[in-house]
N, C-alpha and C positions, 0 to 999 in steps of 0.2 A: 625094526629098531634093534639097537645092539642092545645087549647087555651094560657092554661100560663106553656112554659115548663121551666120557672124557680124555681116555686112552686113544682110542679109536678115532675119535674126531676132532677133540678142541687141543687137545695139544701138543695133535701132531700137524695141525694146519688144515687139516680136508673143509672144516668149515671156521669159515670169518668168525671172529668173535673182538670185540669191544675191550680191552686189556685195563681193568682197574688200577692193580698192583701186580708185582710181580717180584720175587727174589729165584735164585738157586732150586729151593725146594715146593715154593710156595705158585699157584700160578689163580690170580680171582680178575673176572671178566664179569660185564653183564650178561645177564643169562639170557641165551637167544629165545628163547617163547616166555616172558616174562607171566609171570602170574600177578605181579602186583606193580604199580607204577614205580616203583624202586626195586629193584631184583638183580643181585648181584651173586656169583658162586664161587665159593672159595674152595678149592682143591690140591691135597698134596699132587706133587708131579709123578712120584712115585707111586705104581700102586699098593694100595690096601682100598680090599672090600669094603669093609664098614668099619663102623666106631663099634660095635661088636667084634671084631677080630681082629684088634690091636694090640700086639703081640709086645713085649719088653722093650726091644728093638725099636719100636715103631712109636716109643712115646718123645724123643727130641722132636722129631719132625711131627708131631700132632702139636707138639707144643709152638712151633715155629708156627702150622696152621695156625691155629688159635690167636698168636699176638696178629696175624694178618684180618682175621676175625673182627679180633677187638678194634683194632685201626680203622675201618671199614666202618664198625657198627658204632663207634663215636663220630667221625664225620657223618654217616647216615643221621643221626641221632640229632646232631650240631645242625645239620641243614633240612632237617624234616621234623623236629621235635620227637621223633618216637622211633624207632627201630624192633626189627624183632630178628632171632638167629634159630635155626631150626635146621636139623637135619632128621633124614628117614631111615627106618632100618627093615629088616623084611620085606614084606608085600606092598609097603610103601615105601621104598626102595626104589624109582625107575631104574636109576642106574649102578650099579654094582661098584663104584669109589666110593669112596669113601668122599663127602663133603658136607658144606657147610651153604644155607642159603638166611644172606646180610637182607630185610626186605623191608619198606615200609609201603605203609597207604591200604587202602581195600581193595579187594582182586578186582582183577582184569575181566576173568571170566570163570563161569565154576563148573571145571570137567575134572 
């Protein structure tokens, strides 16, 4: 597994993915190995590591994420009554971007 498979694979085409929404900066798709019956990831296109090392520079476009976020996580919310938005940092971190996951319902499976 890579390090950043949103660089490396979802947005640059190597693997199919499911296209939510999308602007310029912003790119959120379902997530291909869902964990929960609702599993959507929202990702700048540019990178940055994490929401840990987001640098001056880098808060327009966190902020751009964000309203794509909040859009996301009110339709989820609208059409599932509940949502939840979470992202990892360190060792739970699989992948090295920086993102966001829009999710609802009980897992899928627990690994």
């Amino acid at each position: 597994m890579t390090d950043d498979f949103y660089c490396e694979q979802a947005l640059n085409g190597r693997t199919p993915i499911q296209v939510v929404a999308e602007t310029a900066h912003v790119l959120a798709f379902h997530h291909t190995r869902p964990f929960w019956p609702v599993h959507i990831v929202v990702v700048p296109k540019r990178h940055i590591p994490s929401l840990v090392d987001l640098g001056d520079a880098d808060i327009s476009e966190v902020h751009q994420v964000l309203a794509v976020v909040r859009d996301i996580a009110t339709q989820v919310t609208a059409e599932h009554g509940a949502a939840r938005v979470l992202t990892n940092l360190g060792a739970y971190q699989d992948s090295k971007h920086l993102h966001f996951h829009v999710n609802s319902g009980e897992p899928l499976r627990h690994d």
